[in-house]
C-alpha positions in Angstrom: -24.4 12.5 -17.2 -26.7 9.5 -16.4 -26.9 7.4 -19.8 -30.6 7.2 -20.3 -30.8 6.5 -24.2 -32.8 3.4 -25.6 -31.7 3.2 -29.5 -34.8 1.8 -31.3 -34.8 -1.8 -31.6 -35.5 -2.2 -35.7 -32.7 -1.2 -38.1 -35.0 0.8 -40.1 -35.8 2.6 -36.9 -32.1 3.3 -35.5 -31.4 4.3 -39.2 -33.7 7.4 -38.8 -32.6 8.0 -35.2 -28.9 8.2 -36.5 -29.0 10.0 -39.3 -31.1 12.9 -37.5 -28.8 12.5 -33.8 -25.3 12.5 -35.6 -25.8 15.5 -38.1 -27.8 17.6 -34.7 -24.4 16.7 -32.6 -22.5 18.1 -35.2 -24.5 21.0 -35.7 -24.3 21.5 -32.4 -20.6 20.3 -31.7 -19.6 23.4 -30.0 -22.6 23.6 -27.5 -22.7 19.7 -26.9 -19.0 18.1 -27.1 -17.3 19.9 -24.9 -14.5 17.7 -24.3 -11.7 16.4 -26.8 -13.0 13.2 -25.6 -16.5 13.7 -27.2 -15.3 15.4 -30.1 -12.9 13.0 -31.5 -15.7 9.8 -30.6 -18.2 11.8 -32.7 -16.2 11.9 -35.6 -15.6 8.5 -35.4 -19.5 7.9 -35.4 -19.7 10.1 -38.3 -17.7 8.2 -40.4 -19.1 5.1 -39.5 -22.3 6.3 -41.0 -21.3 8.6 -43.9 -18.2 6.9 -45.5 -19.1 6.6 -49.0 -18.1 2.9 -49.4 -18.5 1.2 -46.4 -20.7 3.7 -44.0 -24.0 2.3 -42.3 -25.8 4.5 -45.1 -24.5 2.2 -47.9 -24.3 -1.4 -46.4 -28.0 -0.7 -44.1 -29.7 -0.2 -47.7 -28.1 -3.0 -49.3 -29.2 -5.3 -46.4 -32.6 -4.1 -47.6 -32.0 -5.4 -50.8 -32.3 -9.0 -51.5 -30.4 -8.9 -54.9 -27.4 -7.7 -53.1 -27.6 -8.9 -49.8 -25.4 -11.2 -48.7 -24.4 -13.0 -45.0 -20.9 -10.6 -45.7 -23.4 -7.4 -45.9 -25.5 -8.8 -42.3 -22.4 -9.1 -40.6 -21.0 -5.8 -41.6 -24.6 -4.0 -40.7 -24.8 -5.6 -37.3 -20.8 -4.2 -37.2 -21.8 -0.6 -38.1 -24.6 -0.3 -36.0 -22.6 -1.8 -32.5 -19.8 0.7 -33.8 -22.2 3.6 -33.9 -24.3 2.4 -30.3 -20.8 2.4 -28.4 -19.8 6.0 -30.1 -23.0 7.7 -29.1 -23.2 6.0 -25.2 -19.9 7.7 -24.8 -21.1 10.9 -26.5 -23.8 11.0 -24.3 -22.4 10.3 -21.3 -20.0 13.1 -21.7 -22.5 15.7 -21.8 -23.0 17.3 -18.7 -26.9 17.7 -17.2 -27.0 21.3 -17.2 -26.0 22.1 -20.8 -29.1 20.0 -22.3 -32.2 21.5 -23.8 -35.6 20.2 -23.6 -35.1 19.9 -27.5 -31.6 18.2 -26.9 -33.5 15.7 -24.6 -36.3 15.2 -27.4 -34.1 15.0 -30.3 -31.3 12.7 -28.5 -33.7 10.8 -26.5 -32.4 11.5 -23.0 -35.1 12.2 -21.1 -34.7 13.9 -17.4 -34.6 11.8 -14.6 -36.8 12.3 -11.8 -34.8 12.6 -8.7 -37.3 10.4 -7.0 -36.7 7.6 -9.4 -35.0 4.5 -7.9 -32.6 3.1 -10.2 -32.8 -0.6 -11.5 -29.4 -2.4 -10.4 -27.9 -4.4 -13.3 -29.2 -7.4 -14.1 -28.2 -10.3 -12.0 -30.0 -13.7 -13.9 -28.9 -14.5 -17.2 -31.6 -15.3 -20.3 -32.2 -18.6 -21.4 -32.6 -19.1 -25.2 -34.3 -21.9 -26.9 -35.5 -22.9 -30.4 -39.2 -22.4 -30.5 -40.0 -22.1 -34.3 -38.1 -22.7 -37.1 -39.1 -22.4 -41.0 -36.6 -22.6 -44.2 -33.7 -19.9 -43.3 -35.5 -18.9 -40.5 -35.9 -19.3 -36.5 -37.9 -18.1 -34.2 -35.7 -17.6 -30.4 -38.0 -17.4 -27.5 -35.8 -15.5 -24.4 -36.7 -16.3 -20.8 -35.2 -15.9 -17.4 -33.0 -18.6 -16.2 -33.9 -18.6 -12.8 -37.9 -18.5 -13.4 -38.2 -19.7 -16.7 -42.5 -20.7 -16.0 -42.6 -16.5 -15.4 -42.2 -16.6 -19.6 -41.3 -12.6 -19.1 -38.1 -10.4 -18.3 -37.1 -10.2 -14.9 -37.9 -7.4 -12.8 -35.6 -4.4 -13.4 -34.8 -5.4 -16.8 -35.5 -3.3 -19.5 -34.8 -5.1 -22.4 -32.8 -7.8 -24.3 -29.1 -8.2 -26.4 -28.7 -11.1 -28.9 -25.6 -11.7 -30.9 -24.9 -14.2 -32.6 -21.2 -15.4 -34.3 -22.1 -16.9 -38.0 -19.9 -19.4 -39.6 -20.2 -20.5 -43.1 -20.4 -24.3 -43.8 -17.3 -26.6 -42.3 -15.5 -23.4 -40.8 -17.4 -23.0 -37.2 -15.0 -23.8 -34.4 -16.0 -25.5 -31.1 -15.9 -22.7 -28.9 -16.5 -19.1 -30.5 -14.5 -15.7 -29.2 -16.1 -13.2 -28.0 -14.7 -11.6 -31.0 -16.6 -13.6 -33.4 -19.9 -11.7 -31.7 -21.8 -9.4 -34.0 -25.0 -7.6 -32.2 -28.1 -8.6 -33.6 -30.6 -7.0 -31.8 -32.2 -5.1 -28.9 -35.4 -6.0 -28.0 -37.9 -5.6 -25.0 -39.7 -8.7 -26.5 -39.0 -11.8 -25.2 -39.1 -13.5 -28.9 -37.0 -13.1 -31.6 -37.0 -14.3 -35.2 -33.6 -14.5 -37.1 -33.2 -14.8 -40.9 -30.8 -16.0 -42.9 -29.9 -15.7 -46.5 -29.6 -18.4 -49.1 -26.2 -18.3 -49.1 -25.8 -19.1 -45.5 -27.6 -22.3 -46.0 -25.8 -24.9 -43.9 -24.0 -23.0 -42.1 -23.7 -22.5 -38.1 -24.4 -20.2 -35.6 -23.7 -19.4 -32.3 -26.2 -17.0 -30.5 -26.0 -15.7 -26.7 -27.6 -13.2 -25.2 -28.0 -11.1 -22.1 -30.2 -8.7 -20.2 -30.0 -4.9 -19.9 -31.1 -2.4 -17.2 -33.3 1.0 -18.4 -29.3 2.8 -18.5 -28.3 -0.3 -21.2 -25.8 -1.8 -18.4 -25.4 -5.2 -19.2 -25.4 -8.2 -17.3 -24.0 -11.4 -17.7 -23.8 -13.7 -21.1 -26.7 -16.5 -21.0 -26.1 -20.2 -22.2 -25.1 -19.8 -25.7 -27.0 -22.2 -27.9 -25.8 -23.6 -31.6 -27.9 -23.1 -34.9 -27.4 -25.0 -38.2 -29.2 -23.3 -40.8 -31.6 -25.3 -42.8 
């Protein structure tokens, strides 16, 4: 089926979207998951939100914490949560149209399409990030297109924004980071973003890219990617 999910935006919003979507899938595993596929990718999910050490449960309410929270805790969040998007946009697009509820739709957030709908393409201009405010362990991005950066707004067909970033404590950052070194920050339909750091990242460097998505979350291509030293 047609992926048409949005996960909200704020952490403390996707942490009540998952923690009511993952426990209905399994409640409804037999109904919803009918392929081996599905089955075995939602116990993955599962885990990645319940383990008792290391699960998005624990380390999303010690990032809320600032007596505990640390840049190791961040990166391990932002971890989870890509861990747990990916899981679910298989899940979802596994389950065929005609086995979905008007409660699956509500609860899951997969709305029916309407057949007249055209479909946005994916996104063909890449975001341009730049520095716009900055304040002690804190920045303000501002996100505009590339190719009409005077517009100050999202392109048309784009739905919203993706902004990793690769963090490197103080004297390790290379020159050029992997694509492995990429933890998701944040999707957003706003074209500003504020990042903050903790104290214990003071100093330190990082690298933040981002790119635009279509209203099905297909991805264009990475913008510029820019350099932070936290101060």
């Amino acid at each position: 089926m047609s992926n048409q999910t949005r996960f909200p935006g704020k952490d403390a919003d996707f942490n009540n979207y998952v923690n009511i979507v993952i426990p209905y899938l399994t409640t409804n595993e037999k109904r919803l998951l009918v392929t081996a596929t599905s089955q075995e990718v939602h116990s993955t999910a599962n885990a990645l939100l319940t383990n008792a050490t290391t699960g998005w449960n624990i380390v999303y309410q010690q990032s809320q914490n600032p007596a505990v929270a640390t840049s190791t805790t961040t990166s391990v969040k932002n971890y989870l949560r890509s861990s747990i998007e990916t899981s679910l946009r298989v899940i979802f697009g596994d389950i065929p149209e005609s086995v979905l509820t008007q409660t699956d739709r509500d609860t899951l957030n997969l709305p029916l399409s309407s057949g007249t709908h055209t479909l946005s393409p994916v996104p063909v201009s890449q975001p341009l990030v730049s520095i716009s405010n900055r304040t002690f362990l804190s920045v303000t991005l501002v996100i505009v297109d590339s190719v009409h950066p005077q517009n100050g707004g999202k392109p048309i067909g784009v739905s919203s924004i993706q902004i990793e970033g690769a963090f490197f404590a103080i004297g390790t950052a290379p020159k050029t980071p992997t694509d492995a070194d990429f933890r998701n920050l944040a999707t957003t339909g706003k074209t500003f973003y504020t990042r903050n750091y903790t104290s214990d990242q003071l100093a330190g460097t990082e690298y933040i890219r981002a790119r635009y998505l279509n209203s099905r979350g297909e991805p264009g291509n990475w913008g510029e990617t820019i350099m932070i030293i936290v101060a």
